[in-house]
N, C-alpha and C positions, 0 to 999 in steps of 0.2 A: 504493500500500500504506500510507503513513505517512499521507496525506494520510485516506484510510478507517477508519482505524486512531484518529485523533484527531478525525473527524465523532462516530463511538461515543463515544470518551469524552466529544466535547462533549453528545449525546444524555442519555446516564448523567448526568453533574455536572448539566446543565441541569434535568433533573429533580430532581435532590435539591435543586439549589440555588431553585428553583421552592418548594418542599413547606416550606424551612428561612423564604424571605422572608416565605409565607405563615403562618407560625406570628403566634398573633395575640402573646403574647408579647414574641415578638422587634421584632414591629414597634412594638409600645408602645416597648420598651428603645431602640428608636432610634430613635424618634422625640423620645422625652424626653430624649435627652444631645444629640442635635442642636439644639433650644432652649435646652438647658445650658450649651452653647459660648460664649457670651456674655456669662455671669456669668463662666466661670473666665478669658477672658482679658482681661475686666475685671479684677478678681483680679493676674493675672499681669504688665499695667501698673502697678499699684499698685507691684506688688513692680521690676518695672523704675526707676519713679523713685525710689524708697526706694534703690534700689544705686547706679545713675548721676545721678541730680540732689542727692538732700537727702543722702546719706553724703557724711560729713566724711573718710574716707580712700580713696574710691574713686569718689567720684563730683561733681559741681560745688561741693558744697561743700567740697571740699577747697582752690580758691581764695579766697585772702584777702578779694576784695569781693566775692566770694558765699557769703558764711562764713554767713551770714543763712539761706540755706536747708534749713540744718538744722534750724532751728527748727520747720519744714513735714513733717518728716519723718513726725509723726504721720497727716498726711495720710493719706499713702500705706498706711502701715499699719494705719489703719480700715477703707479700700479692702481691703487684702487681708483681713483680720479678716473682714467683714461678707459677704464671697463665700467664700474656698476654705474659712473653719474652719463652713461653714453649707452644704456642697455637699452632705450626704447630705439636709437637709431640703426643699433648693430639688429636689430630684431624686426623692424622694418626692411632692412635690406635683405634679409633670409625670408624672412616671407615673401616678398617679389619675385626672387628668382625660384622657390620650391613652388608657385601660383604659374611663373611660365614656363614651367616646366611641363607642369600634366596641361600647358597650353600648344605644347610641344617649340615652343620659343626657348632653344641653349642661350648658355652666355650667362655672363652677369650685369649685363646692362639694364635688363629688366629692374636689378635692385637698387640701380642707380635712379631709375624712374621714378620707382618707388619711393624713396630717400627726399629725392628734389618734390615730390607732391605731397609728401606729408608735410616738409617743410615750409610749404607755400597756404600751408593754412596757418598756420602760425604766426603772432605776433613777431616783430623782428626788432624789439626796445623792452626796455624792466624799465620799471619807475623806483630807482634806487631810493630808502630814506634813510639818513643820515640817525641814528640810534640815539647819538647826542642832543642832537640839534634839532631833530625833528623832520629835518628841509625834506624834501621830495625832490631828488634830478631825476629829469629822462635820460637813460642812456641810450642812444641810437645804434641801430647796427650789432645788436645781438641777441643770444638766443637763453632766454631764460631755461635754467637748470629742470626746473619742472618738464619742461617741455621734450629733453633728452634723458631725463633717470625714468624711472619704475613708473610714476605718474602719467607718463605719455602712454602707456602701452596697450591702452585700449583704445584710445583714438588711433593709434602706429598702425597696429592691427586693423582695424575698417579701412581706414586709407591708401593702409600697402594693399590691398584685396581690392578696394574700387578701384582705385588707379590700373591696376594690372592688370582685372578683367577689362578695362576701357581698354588699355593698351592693347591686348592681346587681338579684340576687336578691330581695333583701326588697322592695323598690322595683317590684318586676312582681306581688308578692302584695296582690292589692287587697282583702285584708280589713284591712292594715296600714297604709290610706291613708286621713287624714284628710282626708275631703273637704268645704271649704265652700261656703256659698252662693257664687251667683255675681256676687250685689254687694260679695262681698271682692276688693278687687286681686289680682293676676294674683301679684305678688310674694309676700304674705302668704301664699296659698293655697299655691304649691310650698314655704314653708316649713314651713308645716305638714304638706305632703305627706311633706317627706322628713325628717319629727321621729323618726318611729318608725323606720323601717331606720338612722338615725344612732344613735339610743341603742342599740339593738340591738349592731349590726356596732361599734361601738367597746366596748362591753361586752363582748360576746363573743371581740373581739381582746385585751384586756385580761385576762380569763377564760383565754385562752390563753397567753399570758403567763405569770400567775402560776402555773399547773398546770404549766410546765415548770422555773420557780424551783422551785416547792413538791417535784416531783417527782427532780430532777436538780442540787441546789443552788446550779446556774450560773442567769443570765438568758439570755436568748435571746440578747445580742450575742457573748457570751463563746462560746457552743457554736459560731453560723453564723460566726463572726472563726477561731476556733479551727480550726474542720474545713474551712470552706469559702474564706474569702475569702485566708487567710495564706498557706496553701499552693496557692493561684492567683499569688497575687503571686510568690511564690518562685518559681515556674514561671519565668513571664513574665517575673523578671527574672534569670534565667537565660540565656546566650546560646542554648542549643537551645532551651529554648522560645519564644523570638522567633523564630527562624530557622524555627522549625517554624510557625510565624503566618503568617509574610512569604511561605510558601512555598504557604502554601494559596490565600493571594490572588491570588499571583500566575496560579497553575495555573489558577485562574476567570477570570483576565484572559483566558489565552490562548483558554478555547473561550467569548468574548464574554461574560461577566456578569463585573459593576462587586465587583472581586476586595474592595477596600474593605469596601464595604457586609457583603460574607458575613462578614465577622471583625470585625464592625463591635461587634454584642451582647457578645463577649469583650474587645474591645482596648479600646475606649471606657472599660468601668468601672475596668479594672486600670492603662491608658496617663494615665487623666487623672488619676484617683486619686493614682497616683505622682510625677505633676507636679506636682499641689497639694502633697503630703508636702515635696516638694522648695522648691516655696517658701514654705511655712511656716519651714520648719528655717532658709534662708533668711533670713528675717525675724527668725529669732529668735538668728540667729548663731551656728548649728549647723553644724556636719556635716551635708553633703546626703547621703540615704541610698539614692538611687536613681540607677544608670546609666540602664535604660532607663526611658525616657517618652516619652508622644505627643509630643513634639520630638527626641527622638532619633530615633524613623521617620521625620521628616520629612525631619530632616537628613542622616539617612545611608543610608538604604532606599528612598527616595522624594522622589529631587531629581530636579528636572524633574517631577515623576508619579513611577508606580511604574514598577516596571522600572531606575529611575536614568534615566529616557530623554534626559534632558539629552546623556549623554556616546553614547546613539544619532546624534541630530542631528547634535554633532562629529565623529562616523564619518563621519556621509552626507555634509556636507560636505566632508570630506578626501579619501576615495578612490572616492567612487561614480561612478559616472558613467551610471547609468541615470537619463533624463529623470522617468521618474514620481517616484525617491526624491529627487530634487533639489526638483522641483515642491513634494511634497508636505513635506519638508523648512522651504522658506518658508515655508508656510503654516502652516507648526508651530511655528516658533522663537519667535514673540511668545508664543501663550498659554504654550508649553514656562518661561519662563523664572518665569511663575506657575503653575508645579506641573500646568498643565491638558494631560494628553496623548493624550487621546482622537483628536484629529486623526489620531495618528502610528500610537495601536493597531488603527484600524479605516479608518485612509487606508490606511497600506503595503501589507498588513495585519501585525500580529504575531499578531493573532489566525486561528487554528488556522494560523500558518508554521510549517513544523516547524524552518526555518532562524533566524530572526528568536526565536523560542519560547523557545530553547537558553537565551541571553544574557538574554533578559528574564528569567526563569526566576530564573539562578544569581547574576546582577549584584549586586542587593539583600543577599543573602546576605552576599557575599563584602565588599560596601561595609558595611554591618551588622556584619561579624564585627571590621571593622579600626578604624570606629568605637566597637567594645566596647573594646576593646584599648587603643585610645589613650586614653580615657577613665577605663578602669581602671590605669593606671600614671599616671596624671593628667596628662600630656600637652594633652589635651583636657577643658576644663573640663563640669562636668556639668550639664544644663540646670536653671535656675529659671523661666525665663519659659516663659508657653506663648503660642507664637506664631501667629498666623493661619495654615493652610495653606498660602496662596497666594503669602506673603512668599517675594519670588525667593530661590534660596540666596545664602549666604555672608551677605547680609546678615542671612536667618535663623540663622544659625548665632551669628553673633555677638550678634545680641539674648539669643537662646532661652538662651544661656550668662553675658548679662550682662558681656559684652564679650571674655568668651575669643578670643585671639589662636589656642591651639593647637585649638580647636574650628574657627575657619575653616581655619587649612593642612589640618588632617586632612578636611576636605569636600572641599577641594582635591584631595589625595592621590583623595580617593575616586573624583572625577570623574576623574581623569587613568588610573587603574587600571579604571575602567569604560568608559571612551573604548579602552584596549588590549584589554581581554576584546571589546569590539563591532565591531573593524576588521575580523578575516579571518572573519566572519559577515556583513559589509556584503560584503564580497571575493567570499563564497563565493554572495551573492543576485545580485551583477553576472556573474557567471559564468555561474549558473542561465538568468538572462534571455538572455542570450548563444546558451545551446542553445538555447535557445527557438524565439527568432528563425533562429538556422539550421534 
C-alpha cells in the first residue's frame, strides 16, 4: 500500500519535476551561477585571509613578527572588491551567453549584449552625502554599488533574458544582416552581422528603461528590489521559508530526482547573494546581516549530503546488523564525509523507503531549525566565507564562520541529534528484513 502509494507520487513529482528542469529559463539560471561559483569563492578566500592572516586583532597578524602582514591586507580586499561587489555583472554576462546558446548563437558576444542592456537601464550618478556635513553632491558618471553587488541580481536576471531573447530575434531577421563579401574575414563579417540586432536590442532595452523612469518615477532597480527580490530574501531568510526549501528537496530526493538541483533556480540567487552581503559587511566591519546563506545549508541541513546522512552512516554503524546496510555503509563513509551521498540514497535505498524516507525527510529541518537558533542568540557565529561544498564538516563550519568555535559545537550538536532521530529507523529497517527472511 505505502510502497504504491509513493510509486504515484514518485510518477506525479517526476513529471512536474521533468517539465520545471526543462524550462529553458531555469536551465540558463543554472547553468550560469554554477560557473559563478568560482568567482564568489574566490571572493570568499579573499575575505578568509583578510580575517585570519592580515587582521591585526584576529588573525596572524596579531603576532608581533608577523605584524608585517597587515600591510597585505589590501590584498585580500581587492580580491573580494573585484568578485562579490561585481557578482550581478559577472552573472549577467553568463546568463547571455548560456540564453544564446540553446538560441544556437556561439560566442561570447551575446554577454556582452547583455552587460551593455542591463546597464542602460540604470542610473549612471549617486547623490553622495557628506556624513558630517550633511551636503548632498551629484557625482556624475558612475555606477552605484547596488547596482553591480547581490542587489542587482534580479533585475540582471530579467534583463540578461529580454535582451537576448530580443537579440536572438533580430539576429534570425535576414533583412537586418549585413552581409559581406567573402574575401572579408570570417571575424569582420559576424561583426558586422550582429551590428544591427546590437544597436537595436540595447536601444530598445534602454527605451524601456526610461519609459518606466518616465512613467512611474522609480528606475527599474528600485520597482524589481522593491516588489520582487526584498521580499524573496525576507522569505528565505526567515526560518519557514528555508525549512519550507529544504523540504521540497528533500521530498525529490526521496522519489529519485537530484532534490538540489529542483531549488537550485531559487536558493542559488537568494543563498549566494546573502553570503556575499555577509562578506562584504564583513570586510567593511559591519554587522553581518544574514543568518541564513549557502553555508548555512551546508553546514547545518546538508552535512554529509542532504538528508544530514553523515549521522545515517553512525546509525548503521552502531546498531544495524543487516549485511547489505553494513556493506553499503563502507562504501559510503569516504565520499559521505565530502558531502557526496548518492551511494547511500540509491544503494540502501532511501529512495521511495517509506522507513529510511521519514528521517531523511524531517533530519535537515530539525538540524536547520537548531542551527537558526544558535546562531541567532549568537552562540554560533554567522557565516562570511563561502565554502566549497564538499569541504568535510566541522572543518567547514569553522572556515565558512571565520573561525567560530560555537559554529562547530552546534554542527556537532546537530550530528549527534541526527544520529538519535536515525537509530530506531535503522532498528525498525533491521527488523523489517528480519520478517522478510522468515
Amino acid at each position: 500500500m505505502e510502497n504504491g502509494f509513493l510509486e504515484k507520487l514518485s510518477n506525479v513529482l517526476g513529471v512536474f519535476a521533468n517539465k520545471v528542469n526543462n524550462m529553458r529559463y531555469i536551465k540558463v539560471i543554472k547553468n550560469a551561477f554554477a560557473a559563478l561559483l568560482p568567482v564568489i569563492i574566490t571572493g570568499a578566500f579573499g575575505t578568509l585571509f583578510s580575517a585570519m592572516v592580515f587582521d591585526s586583532e584576529n588573525g596572524l597578524a596579531r603576532i608581533p613578527f608577523l605584524r608585517f602582514l597587515e600591510n597585505l591586507k589590501p590584498i585580500s580586499q581587492s580580491i573580494s572588491y573585484v568578485t562579490l561587489s561585481f557578482l550581478t555583472i559577472y552573472a549577467v554576462f553568463l546568463i547571455g551567453i548560456e540564453l544564446a546558446k540553446l538560441n544556437n548563437i556561439k560566442g561570447v558576444f551575446p554577454g556582452i549584449v547583455a552587460v551593455m542592456s542591463y546597464l542602460s537601464v540604470n542610473p549612471t550618478f549617486i547623490n553622495y552625502v557628506n556624513a558630517d556635513t550633511n551636503v548632498s553632491t551629484l557625482v556624475e558618471n558612475v555606477l552605484g554599488k547596488q547596482y553591480s553587488d547581490t542587489k542587482g541580481l534580479f533585475l540582471g536576471m530579467f534583463i540578461a533574458i529580454l535582451s537576448i531573447e530580443l537579440y536572438s530575434w533580430l539576429d534570425r531577421q535576414d533583412k537586418l544582416t549585413i552581409k559581406m563579401p567573402d574575401t572579408v574575414p570570417s571575424n569582420v563579417s559576424a561583426s558586422f552581422s550582429a551590428l544591427i540586432p546590437t544597436v537595436l536590442t540595447v536601444s530598445i532595452i534602454a527605451a524601456f528603461g526610461f519609459a518606466i523612469l518616465s512613467l512611474t518615477g522609480m528606475y527599474a532597480y528600485d520597482i524589481v528590489y522593491t516588489v520582487v527580490q526584498k521580499p524573496l530574501e525576507g522569505l528565505i531568510q526567515g526560518l519557514p521559508g528555508i525549512l519550507l526549501l529544504v523540504f521540497i528537496a528533500q521530498v525529490f530526493w526521496v522519489i529519485g530526482i537530484h532534490g538540489n538541483q529542483m531549488v537550485k533556480p531559487i536558493r542559488e540567487p537568494l543563498l549566494l547573494g546573502a553570503i556575499a552581503v555577509n562578506t562584504d559587511a564583513f570586510n567593511a566591519g559591519k554587522e553581518l546581516p544574514n543568518i541564513i546563506t549557502m553555508p548555512f545549508w551546508d553546514m547545518y541541513m546538508s552535512i554529509g549530503g542532504s538528508g544530514v546522512t553523515i549521522s545515517l552512516l553512525i546509525a548503521i554503524f552502531l546498531v544495524t546488523k543487516r549485511s547489505d546496510y553494513k556493506e553499503i555503509a563502507k562504501l559510503s563513509a569516504a565520499p559521505g564525509i565530502f558531502n557526496i551521498n548518492e551511494p547511500l540514497i540509491f544503494g540502501l535505498p532511501i529512495m521511495l523507503n517509506p522507513i529510511l524516507a521519514i528521517p531523511f525527510i524531517f533530519v535537515p529541518l530539525i538540524t536547520g531549525t537548531i542551527g537558526y537558533f544558535a546562531t541567532a542568540i549568537g552562540f554560533a557565529g554567522k557565516a562570511v566565507v563561502m565554502v566549497p561544498w564538499p569541504t568535510p564538516p566541522i572543518i567547514n563550519a569553522y572556515i565558512a564562520t571565520a573561525g567560530s568555535m560555537g559554529a562547530v559545537i552546534t554542527q556537532l550538536i546537530c550530528i549527534v541529534v541526527a544520529v538519535l532521530i536515525y537509530l530506531p529507523f535503522v532498528k525498525i529497517a533491521d527488523k523489517q528484513a528480519k520478517a522478510q527472511e522468515a
